[in-house]
N, C-alpha and C positions, 0 to 999 in steps of 0.2 A: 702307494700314494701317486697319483694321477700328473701329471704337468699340466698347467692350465692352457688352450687353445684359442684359438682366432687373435688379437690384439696382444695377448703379452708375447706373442714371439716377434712382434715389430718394433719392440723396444730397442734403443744402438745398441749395438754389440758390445763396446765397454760395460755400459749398465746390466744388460742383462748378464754378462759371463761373472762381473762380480756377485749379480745378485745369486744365481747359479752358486758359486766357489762359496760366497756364505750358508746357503740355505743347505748343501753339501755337507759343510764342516759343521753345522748342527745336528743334523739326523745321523750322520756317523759317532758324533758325542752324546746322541739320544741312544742310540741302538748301543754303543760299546756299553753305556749304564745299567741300558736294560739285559745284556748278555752276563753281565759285570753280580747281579742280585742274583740271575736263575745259577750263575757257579756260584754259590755260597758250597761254605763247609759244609763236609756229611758231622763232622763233628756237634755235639748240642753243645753251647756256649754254658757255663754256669749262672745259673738263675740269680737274679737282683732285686731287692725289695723292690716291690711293688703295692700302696698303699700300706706297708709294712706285713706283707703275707706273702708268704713262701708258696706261690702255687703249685710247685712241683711237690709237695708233701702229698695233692692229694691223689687217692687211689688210682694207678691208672685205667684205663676201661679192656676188660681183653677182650682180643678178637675171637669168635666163633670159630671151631675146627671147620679147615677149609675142603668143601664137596667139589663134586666132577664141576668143572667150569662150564658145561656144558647143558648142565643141570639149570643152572639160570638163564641159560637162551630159550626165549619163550614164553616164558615167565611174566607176568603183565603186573607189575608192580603198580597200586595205585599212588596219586602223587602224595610228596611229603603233607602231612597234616600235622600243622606247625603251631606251638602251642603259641596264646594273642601276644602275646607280650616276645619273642621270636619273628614272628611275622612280624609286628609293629617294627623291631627293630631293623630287618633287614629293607624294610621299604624305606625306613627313616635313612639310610644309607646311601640308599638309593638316590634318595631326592632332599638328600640335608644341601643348603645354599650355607652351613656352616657348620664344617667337620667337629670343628675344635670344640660346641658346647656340645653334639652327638657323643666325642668320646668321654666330656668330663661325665653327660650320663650316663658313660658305663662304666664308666671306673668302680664305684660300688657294687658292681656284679662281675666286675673283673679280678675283684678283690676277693669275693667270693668263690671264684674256681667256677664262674658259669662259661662253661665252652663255650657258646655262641656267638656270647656278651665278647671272650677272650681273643677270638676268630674274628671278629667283626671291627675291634679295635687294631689286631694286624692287618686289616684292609686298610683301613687310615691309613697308618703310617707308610704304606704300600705305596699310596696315591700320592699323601702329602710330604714325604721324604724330601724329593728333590725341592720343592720349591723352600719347604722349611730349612735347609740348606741354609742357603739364600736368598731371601727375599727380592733383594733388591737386582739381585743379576737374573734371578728367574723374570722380572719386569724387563729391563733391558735386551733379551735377549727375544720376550715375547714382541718388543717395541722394534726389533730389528725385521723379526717376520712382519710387524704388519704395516710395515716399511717397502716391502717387497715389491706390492701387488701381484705377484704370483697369484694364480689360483690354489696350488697345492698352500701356499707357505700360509695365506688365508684361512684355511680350514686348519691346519697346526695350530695357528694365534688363535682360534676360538677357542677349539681345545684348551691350550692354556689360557686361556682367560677361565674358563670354567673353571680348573683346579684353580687357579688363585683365588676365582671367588669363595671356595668350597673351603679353602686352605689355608684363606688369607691370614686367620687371626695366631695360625703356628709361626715358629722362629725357630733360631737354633738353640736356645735354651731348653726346647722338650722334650730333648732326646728323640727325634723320630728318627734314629736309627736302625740301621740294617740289621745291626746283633739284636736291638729290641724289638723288632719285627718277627724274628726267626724262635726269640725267644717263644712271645707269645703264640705263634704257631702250635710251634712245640707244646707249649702248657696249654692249650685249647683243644690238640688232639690226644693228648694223655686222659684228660677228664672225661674224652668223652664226643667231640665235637669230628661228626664224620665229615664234613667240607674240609677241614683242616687236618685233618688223617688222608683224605685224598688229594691235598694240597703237598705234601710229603712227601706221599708217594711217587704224585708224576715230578716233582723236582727229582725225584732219586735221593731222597732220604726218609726212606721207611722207618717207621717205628719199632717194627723187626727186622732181624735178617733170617728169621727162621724157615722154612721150606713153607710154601705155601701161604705165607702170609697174603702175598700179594693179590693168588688169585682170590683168596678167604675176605681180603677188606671191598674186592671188585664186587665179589656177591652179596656183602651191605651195602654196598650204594647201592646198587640195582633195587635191590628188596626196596631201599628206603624210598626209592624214585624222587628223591630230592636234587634238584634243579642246580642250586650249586655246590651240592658234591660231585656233579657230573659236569659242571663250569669249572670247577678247578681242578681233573683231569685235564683240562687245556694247555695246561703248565706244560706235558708233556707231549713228546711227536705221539708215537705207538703207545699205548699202554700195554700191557705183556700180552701180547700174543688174542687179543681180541677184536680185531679188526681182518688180523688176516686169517682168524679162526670160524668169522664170518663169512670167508672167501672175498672181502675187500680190498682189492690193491689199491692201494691211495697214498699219493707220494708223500713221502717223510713230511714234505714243506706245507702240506693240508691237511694233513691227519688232527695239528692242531684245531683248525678252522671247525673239521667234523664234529670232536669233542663239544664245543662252543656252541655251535648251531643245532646240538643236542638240547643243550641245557637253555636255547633260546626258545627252540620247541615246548620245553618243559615246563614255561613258566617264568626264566631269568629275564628281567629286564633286559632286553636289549635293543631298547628305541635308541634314535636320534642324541638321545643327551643322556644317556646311562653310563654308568661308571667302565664298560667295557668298552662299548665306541671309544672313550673319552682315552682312556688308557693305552690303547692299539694304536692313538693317533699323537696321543705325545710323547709313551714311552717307544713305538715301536715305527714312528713315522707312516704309517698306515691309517691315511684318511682318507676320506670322500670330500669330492669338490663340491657334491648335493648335502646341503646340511637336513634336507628333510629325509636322509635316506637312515634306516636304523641298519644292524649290522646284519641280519641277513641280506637284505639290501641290496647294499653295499658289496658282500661276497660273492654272488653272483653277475653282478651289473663291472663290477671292475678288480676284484681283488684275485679270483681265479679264473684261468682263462676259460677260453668256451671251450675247448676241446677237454678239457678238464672236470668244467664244470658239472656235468650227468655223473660222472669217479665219485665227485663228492657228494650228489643228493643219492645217491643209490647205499651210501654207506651211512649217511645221516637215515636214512629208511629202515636202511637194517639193524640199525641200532636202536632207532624210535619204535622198530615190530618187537626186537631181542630183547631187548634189557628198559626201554622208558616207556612201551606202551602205548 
């Protein structure tokens, strides 16, 4: 996140150190929440009705015996071909101005044991968690950013302004909970749903711990060349041993970034007002002072240094030649 220049460093010094000490004590209470979700338990929580259907009853999906990892470098996967109602949904996600009637739509398919439908309703809750909290202090608190006039604390208040619009009509009565987020995870990648199996994975809670699973689920995303099963590899730094099997050294703190700027390549939304800009900026205080800038952008222009910068297109290269085509 940028500090804004020319005029707001001419503010007195009382006001600017308090606004400073405020906007400080936010994005460390932004980042320790968002630290706070990625250590969730390896444990899977016991499953809870759900429109009164047990979705862990059904089948889970097994993984294919896992080949040489090396075997998929090369390999020119064409993209995901998604069935309409799939597409529809993931765009609806994308650009719903109102989470809350998105997921009552999918509650009847969530009810069903449809991975996608199941995957897609843990994104909500992902996004709309914090503010359904609290409603009223998630306002107060976006009312203190845009109190600031900082340039950084500006681009945070849009940000949330956007989840509140998105999020507005949840509260704390709908369980947008962390255990029911993790739940659904979990029950979306049993059925079936490989973003949410590769969602597990880079958090470090695999669906197995058997020998090889890991490289064996790397080789269905690849296959599938779907955009965000390879977006929600982002969750983690390195994924095992594939980047630097590429001969990519890319420090720990951008490896994320590479994953992302894959799957932006691929296809993921990642303009200006997409649910990943949006998310980077108010759960991880990583914004852009240009609101017209989307997240490649963005990572280039200020988020990784220059000297850094060619480390990560050469590795987003190698991965878009390797594995996304």
């Amino acid at each position: 996140m940028q500090v804004g220049q020319g005029n707001a460093w001419r503010v007195p010094a009382g006001r600017w150190q308090a606004c400073v000490v405020v906007l400080a004590a936010l994005c460390l209470s932004l980042l320790a929440a968002l630290f706070a979700r990625r250590g969730e338990s390896r444990v899977e929580p016991a499953p809870t009705a759900l429109a009164s259907v047990d979705l862990l009853a059904r089948p889970s999906a097994s993984a294919p015996a896992s080949q040489d990892v090396a075997q998929a470098v090369g390999e020119t996967p064409a993209r995901a071909v998604l069935p309409d109602r799939v597409a529809t949904w993931r765009r609806d996600f994308d650009t719903s101005i109102d989470l809350f009637d998105f997921a009552q739509r999918l509650l009847p398919e969530v009810a069903d044991g449809e991975p996608e439908a199941t995957w897609l309703l843990s994104r909500v809750i992902d996004e709309c968690a914090g503010y359904a909290a609290d409603p009223a202090a998630f306002a107060r608190d976006s009312a203190v950013l845009a109190g600031m006039g900082l340039s950084a604390a500006r681009a945070m208040q849009v940000a949330r302004a956007r989840v509140g619009t998105r999020c507005g009509r949840f509260g704390p009565g709908d369980d947008l909970s962390h255990a029911r987020e993790h739940r659904l995870r979990w029950q979306a990648a049993r059925a079936g749903g490989l973003a949410a199996e590769a969602e597990l994975l880079a958090r470090g809670q695999p669906l197995s711990a058997d020998a090889g699973y890991s490289d064996g689920l790397l080789e269905r995303v690849v296959r599938a060349g779907d955009a965000q099963a390879f977006g929600a590899l982002s969750a983690a730094g390195e994924v095992p041993g594939w980047l630097s099997m590429l001969d990519q050294n890319v420090a720990p703190q951008y490896a994320p970034l590479v994953w992302q700027l894959v799957a932006c390549r691929m296809g993921m939304d990642c303009g200006p007002q997409s649910p990943v800009v949006t998310s980077y900026c108010v759960n991880g205080g990583i914004c852009s002072r240009l609101p017209e800038q989307g997240f490649e952008e963005f990572v280039y222009d200020a988020a990784v240094p220059r000297q850094s910068a060619e480390i990560v297109r050469s590795a987003v290269s190698a991965l878009m030649e390797g594995f996304g085509g």
